[in-house]
C-alpha positions as a Python dict, from the first residue, in 0.01 Angstrom:
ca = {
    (1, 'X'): (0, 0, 0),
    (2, 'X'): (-106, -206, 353),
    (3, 'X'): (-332, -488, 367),
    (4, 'X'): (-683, -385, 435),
    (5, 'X'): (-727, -306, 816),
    (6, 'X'): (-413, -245, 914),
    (7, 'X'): (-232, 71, 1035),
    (8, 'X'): (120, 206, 977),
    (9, 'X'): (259, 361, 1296),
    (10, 'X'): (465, 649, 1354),
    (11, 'X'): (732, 423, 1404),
    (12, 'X'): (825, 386, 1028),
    (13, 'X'): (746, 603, 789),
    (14, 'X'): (966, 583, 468),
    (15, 'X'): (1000, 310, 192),
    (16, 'X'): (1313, 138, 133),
    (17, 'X'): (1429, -79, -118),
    (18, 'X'): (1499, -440, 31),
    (19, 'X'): (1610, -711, -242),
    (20, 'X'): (1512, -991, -35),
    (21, 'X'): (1122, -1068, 47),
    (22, 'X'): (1271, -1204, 348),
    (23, 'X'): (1053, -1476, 575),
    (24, 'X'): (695, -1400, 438),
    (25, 'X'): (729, -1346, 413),
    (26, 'X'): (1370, -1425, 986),
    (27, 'X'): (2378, -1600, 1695),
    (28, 'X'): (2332, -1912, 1908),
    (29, 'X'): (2019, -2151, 1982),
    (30, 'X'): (1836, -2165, 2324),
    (31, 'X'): (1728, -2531, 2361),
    (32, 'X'): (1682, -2804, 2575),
    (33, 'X'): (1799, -3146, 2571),
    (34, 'X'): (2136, -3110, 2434),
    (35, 'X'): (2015, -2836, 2162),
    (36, 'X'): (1654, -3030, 2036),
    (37, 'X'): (1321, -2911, 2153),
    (38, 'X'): (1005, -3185, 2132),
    (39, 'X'): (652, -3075, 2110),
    (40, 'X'): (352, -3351, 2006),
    (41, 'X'): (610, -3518, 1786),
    (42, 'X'): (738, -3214, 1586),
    (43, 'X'): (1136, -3170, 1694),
    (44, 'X'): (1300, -2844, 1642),
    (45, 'X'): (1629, -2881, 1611),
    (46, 'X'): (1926, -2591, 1471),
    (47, 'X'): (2062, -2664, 1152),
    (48, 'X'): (2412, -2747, 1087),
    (49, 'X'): (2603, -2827, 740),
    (50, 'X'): (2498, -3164, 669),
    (51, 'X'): (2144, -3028, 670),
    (52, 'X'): (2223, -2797, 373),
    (53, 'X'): (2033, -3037, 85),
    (54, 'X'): (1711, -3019, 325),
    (55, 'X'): (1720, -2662, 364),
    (56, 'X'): (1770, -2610, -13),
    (57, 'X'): (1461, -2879, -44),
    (58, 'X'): (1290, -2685, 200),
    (59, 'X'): (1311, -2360, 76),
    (60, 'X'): (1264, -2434, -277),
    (61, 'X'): (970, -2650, -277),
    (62, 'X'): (792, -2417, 44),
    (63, 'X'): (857, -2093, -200),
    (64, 'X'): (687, -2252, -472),
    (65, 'X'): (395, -2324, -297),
    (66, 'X'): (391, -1994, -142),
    (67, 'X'): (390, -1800, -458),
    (68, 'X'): (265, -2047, -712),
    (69, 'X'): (20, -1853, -945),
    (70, 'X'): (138, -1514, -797),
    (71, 'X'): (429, -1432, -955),
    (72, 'X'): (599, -1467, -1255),
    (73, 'X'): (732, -1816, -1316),
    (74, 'X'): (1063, -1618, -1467),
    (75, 'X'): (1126, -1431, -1177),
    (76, 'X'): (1037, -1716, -926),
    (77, 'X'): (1298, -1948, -1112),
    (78, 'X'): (1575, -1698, -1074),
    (79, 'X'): (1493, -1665, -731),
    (80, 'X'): (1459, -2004, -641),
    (81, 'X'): (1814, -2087, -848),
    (82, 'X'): (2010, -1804, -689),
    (83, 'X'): (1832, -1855, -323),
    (84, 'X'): (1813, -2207, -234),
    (85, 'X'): (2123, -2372, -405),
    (86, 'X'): (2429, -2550, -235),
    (87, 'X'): (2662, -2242, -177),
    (88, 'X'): (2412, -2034, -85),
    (89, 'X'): (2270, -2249, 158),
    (90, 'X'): (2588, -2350, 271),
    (91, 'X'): (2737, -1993, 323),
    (92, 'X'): (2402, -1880, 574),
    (93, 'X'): (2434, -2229, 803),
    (94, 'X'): (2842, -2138, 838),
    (95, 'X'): (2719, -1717, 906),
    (96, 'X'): (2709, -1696, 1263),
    (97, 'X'): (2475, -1429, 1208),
    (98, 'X'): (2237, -1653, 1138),
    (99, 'X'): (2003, -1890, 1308),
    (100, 'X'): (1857, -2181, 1140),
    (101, 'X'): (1609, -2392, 1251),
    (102, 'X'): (1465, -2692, 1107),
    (103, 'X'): (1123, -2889, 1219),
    (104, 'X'): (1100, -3254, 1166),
    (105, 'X'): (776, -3442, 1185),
    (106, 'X'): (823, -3857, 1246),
    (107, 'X'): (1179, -3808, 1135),
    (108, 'X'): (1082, -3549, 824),
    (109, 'X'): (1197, -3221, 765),
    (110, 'X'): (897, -3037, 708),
    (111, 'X'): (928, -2684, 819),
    (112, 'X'): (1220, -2406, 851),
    (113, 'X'): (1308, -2092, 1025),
    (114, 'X'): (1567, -1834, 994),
    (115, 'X'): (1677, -1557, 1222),
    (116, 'X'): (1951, -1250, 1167),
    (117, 'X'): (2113, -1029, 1318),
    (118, 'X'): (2014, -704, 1040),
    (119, 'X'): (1899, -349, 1108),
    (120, 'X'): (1540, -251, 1042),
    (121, 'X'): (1472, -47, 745),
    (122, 'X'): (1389, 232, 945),
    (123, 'X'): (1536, 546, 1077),
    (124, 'X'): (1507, 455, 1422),
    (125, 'X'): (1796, 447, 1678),
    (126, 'X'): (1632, 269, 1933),
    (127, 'X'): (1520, -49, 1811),
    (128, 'X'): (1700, -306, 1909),
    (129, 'X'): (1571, -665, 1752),
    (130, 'X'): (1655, -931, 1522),
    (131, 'X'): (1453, -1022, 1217),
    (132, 'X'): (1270, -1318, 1134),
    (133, 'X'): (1398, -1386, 797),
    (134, 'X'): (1217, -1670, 721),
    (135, 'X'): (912, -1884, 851),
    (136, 'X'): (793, -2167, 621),
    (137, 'X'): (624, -2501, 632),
    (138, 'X'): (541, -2731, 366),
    (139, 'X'): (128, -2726, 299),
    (140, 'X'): (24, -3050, 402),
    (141, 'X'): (191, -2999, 751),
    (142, 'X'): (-15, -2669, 830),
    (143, 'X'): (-257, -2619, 1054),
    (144, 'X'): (-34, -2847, 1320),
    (145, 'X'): (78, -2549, 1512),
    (146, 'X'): (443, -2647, 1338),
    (147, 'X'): (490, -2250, 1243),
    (148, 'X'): (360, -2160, 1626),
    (149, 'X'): (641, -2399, 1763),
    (150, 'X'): (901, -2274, 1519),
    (151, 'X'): (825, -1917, 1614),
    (152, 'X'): (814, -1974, 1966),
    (153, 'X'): (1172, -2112, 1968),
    (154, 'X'): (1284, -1804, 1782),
    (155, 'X'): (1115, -1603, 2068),
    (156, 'X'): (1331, -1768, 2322),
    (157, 'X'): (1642, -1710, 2090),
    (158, 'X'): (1571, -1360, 2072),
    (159, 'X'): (1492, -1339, 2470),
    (160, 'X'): (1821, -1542, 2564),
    (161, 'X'): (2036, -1278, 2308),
    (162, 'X'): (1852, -957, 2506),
    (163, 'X'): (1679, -873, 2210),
    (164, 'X'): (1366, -607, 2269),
    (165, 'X'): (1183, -719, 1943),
    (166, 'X'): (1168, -1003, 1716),
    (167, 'X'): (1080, -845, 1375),
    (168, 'X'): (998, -949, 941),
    (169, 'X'): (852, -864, 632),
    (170, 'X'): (574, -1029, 506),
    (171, 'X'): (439, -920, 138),
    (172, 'X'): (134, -749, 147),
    (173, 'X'): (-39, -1015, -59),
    (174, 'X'): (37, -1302, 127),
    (175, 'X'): (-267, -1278, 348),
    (176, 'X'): (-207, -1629, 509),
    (177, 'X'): (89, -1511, 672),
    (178, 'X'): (-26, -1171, 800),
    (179, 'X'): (-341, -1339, 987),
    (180, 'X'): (-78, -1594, 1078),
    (181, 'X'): (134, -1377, 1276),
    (182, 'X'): (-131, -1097, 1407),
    (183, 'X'): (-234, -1446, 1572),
    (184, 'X'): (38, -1441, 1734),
    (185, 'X'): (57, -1125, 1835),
    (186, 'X'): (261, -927, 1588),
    (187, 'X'): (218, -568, 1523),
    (188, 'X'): (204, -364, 1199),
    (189, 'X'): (462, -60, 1195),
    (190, 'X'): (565, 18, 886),
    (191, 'X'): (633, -104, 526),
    (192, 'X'): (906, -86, 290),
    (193, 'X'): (956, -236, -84),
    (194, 'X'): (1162, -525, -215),
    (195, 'X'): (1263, -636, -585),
    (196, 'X'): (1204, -963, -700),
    (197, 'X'): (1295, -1049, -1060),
    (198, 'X'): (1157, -753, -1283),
    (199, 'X'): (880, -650, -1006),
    (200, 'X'): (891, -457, -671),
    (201, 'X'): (651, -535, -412),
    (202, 'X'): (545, -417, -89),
    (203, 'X'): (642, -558, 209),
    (204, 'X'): (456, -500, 559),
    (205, 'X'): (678, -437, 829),
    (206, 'X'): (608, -604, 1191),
    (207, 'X'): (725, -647, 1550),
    (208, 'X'): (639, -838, 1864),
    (209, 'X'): (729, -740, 2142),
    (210, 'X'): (946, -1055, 2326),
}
């Protein structure tokens, strides 16, 4: 099922089954001044190993506010256990498939991003982008354009690596992020489904084009 108002394409027309809800909702930074951007006091920085308790802080605590009240408390503590803990955490920041990116605001980690190199769940041959795993920053730190500067450094990742599209999964409840990114320019073009705990949702499927 797609949020109201928005239209699949032709580009994607089959479910799939995707265990992870992914960035609700996704290779080597492109920065400047020695691998730190600075915008109005919010750094973006990439993450390396030390950072791996404030990306396991991050996620966990960003999740919960995501999804408090909307899913099972069950299923979002198994989640949150198998997701977010030391080795898991660890294992992504050492992946060179993966980009991480952390935001700090006065000198606090506030905000996250993740990038990776993963096919689309679609049929298509000729779509050649990187998804946007993961977008997420803590409550009280919206509405500072902290998720527009996060995203726009993954933009310039995906430009530098000669990627066509920059594309995620957002679930189709999570109407925050979906007016979020159409913002910013992100087109609907499909959907596929993802278990979480003893549920499976829908997940709408977008692009931009970089």
């Amino acid at each position: 099922m797609i949020a109201k108002g928005l239209r699949l394409s032709s580009d994607l027309q089959k479910s799939t089954v995707r265990k992870d809800p992914g960035v609700q909702i996704l290779p080597s930074a492109f920065f400047i001044n020695k691998g730190t951007s600075m915008v109005n006091n919010t750094k973006i920085r990439k993450a390396v190993e030390k950072d791996y308790k404030i990306l396991a802080n991050l996620g966990a605590k960003t999740f919960r506010q995501t999804y408090k009240n909307k899913v099972k408390l069950s299923d979002m503590g198994y989640y949150i256990k198998n997701t977010f803990n030391k080795n898991q955490v660890l294992k992504e920041i050492k992946d060179t498939s993966f980009t991480i990116l952390v935001a700090s605001k006065n000198d606090k980690a506030v905000g996250y991003a993740k990038l990776l190199k993963s096919k689309i769940p679609s049929d298509s041959k000729h779509f050649k982008g990187i998804e946007l795993v993961r977008l997420y920053v803590f409550k009280n730190y919206q509405g500072q354009k902290i998720g527009s500067k996060l995203l726009s450094e993954c933009i310039k990742i995906a430009k530098k690596k000669k990627f066509k599209y920059i594309w995620l999964g957002v679930w189709e409840k999570n109407n925050d992020a979906i007016d979020f990114y159409k913002k910013l320019e992100f087109r609907i073009f499909g959907n596929c489904k993802f278990n979480f705990g003893t549920e499976i949702h829908n997940c709408i499927v977008s692009r931009h084009l970089s």
